[in-house]
C-alpha positions as CSV (number, residue, x, y, z in Angstrom):
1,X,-0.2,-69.9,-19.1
2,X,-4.1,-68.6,-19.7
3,X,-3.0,-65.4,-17.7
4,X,-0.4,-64.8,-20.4
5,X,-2.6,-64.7,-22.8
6,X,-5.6,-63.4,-21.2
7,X,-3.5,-59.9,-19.8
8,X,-2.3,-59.2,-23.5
9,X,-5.7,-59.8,-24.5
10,X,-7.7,-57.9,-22.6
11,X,-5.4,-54.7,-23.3
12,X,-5.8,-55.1,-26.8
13,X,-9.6,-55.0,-26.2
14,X,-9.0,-52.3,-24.5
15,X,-6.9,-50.5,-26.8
16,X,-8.9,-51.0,-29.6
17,X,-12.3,-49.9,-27.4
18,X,-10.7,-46.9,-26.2
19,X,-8.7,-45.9,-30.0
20,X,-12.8,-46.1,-31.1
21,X,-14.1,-44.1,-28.6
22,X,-11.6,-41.2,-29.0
23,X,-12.3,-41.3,-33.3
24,X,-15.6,-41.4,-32.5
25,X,-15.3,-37.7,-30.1
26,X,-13.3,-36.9,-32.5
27,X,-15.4,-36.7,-35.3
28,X,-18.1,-35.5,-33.4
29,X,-15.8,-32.2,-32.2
30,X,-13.7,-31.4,-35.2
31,X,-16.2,-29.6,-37.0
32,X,-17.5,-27.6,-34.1
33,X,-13.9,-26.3,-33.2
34,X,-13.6,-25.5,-37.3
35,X,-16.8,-23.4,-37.0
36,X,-15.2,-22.1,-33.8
37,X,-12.0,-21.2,-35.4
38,X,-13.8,-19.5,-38.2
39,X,-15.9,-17.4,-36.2
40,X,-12.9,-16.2,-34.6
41,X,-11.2,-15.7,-38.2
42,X,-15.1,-13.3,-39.4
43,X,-14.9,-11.8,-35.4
44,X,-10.7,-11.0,-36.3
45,X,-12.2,-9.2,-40.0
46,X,-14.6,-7.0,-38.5
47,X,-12.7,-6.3,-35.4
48,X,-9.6,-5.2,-37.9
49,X,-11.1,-3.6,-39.9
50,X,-13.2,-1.5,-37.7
51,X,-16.7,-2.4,-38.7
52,X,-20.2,-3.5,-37.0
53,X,-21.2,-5.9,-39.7
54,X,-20.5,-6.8,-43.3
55,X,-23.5,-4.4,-44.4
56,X,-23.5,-4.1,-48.1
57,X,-19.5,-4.6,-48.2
58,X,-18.7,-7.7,-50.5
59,X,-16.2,-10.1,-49.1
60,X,-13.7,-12.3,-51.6
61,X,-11.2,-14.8,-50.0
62,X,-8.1,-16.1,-51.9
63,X,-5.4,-18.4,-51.6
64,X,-2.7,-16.3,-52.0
65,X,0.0,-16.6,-54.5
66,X,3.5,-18.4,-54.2
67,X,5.5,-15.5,-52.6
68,X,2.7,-14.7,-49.6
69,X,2.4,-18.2,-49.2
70,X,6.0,-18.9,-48.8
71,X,6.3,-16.0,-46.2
72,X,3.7,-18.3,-44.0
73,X,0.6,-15.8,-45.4
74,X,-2.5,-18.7,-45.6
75,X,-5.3,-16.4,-47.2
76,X,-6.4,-12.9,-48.4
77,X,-9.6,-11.8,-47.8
78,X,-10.6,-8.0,-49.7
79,X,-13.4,-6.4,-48.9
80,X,-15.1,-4.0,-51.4
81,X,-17.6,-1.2,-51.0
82,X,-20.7,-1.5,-52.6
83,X,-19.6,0.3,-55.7
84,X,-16.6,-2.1,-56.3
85,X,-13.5,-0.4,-54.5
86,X,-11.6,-1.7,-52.1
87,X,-12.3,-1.5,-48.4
88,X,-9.6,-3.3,-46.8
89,X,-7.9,-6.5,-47.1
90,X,-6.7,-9.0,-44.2
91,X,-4.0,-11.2,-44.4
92,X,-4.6,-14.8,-42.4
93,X,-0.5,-16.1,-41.8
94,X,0.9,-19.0,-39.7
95,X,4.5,-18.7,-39.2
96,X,6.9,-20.6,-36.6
97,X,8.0,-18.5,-33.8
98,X,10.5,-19.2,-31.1
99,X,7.6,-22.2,-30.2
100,X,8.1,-23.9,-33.5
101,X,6.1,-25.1,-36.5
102,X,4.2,-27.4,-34.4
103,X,2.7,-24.7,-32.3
104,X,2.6,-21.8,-35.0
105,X,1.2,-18.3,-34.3
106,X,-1.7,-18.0,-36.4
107,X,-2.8,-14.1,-37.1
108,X,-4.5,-12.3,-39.3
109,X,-3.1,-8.3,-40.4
110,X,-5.2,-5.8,-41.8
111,X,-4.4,-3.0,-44.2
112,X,-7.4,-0.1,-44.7
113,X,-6.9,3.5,-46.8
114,X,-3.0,2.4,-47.3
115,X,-2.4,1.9,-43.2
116,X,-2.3,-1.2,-41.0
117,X,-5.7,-1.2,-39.8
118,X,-4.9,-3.5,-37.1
119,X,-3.0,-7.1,-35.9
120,X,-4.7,-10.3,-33.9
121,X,-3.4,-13.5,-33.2
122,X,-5.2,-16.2,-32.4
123,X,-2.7,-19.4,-31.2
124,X,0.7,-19.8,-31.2
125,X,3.8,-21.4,-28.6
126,X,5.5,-18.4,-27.9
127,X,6.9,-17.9,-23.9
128,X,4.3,-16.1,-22.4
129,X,6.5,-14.0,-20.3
130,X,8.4,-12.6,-23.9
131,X,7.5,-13.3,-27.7
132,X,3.5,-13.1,-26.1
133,X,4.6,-10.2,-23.6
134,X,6.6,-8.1,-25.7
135,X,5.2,-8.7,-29.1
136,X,2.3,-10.7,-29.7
137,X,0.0,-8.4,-26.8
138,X,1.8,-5.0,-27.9
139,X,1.6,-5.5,-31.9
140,X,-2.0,-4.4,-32.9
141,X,-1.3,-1.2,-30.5
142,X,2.2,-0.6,-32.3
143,X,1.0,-1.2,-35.7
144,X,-2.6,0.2,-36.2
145,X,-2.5,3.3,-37.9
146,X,1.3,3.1,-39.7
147,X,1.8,3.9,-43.0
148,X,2.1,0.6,-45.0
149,X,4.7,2.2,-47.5
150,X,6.9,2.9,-44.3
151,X,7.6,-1.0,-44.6
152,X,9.6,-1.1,-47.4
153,X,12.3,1.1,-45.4
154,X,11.5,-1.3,-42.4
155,X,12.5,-4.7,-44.4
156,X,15.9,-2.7,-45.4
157,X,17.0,-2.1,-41.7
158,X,15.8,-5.9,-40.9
159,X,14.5,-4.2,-37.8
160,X,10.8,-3.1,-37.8
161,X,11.3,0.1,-36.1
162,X,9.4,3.0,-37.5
163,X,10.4,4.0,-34.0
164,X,12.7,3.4,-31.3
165,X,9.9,2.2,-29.2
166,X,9.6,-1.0,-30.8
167,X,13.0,-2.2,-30.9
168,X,12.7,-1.6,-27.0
169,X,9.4,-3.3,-26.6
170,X,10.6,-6.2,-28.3
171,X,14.0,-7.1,-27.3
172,X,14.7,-10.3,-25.9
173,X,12.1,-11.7,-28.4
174,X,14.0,-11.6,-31.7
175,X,12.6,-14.8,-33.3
176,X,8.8,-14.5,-32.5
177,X,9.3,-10.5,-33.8
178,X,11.8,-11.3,-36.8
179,X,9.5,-14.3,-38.1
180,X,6.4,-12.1,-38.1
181,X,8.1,-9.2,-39.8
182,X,8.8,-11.0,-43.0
183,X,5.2,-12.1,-42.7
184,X,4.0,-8.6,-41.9
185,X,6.3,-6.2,-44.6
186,X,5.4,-8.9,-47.2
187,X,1.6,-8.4,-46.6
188,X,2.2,-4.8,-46.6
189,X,4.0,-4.9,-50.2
190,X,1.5,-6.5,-51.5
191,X,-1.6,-5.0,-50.2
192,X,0.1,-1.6,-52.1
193,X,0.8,-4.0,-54.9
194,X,-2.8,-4.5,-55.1
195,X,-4.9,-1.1,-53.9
């Protein structure tokens, strides 16, 4: 009879010991992989937008409004010369891909001068061998230097092919590419909304 009660017991100790000792990790390493993730997200600006270093550019973040937000877009961030004009803006999004909502991909899109100035994605649950392989690795190459504007013709077709190329590139991985296009055109509208 005591090792009935002494067996439930002692793994409720040990439950209770070990459920301490992972909160306690876990509070210790949350805020250095948030410092991580946002020195990816200030790496992702400069990298998109092609510059060394913030120099005297000025730098506003934003939660965006209702309609970006709804198309999975998280944050804007414009950056302005020093006499007040824009520089560029980048778009942070989160949308669910073929890997779901509980492994999103997580990107940030660029716009500078009226083109795309350059894609990065930082996570997301996509099959390696297709949505990663035939979109997520080939999209910063594809989109860097299009003509935002040419996305309002994209959105029409429902196929993001300025040209033929793409469509090829990213057959086979219609979710992951069809999930980031609303994502994508809507930042696009916008950003000419806004410059």
């Amino acid at each position: 009879m005591k090792k009935m009660i002494k067996l439930p017991l002692f793994l409720a100790v040990v439950c209770v010991v070990t459920t301490g000792l992972l909160a306690a990790v876990n509070s210790w390493t949350a805020p250095i992989i948030e410092q991580n993730l946002i020195n990816k997200q200030n790496e992702g600006y400069l990298s998109i937008l092609g510059l060394d270093g913030w120099g005297t550019k000025k730098v506003e973040n934003t939660i965006p409004n209702e309609t970006l937000t709804s198309k999975g877009l998280t944050k804007k961030t414009v950056v302005r010369n020093s006499d007040d004009t824009i520089y560029g803006v980048v778009y942070d999004g989160s949308v669910a891909g073929y890997g779901g909502g509980a492994s999103p991909i997580v990107f940030q899109v660029g716009f500078v001068e009226g083109f795309y100035s350059g894609f990065k994605y930082f996570s997301h649950g996509e099959t390696p061998s297709v949505g990663q392989a035939k979109v997520l690795d080939n999209l910063n190459t594809y989109l860097t230097g299009t003509d935002a504007a040419l996305t309002d013709n994209v959105a029409a077709s429902e196929d993001f092919t300025v040209e033929a190329a793409f469509l090829t590139m990213t057959a086979g991985a219609t979710i992951t590419k069809n999930k980031l296009v609303t994502a994508l055109t809507t930042a696009a509208a916008e950003y000419l909304a806004s410059v």
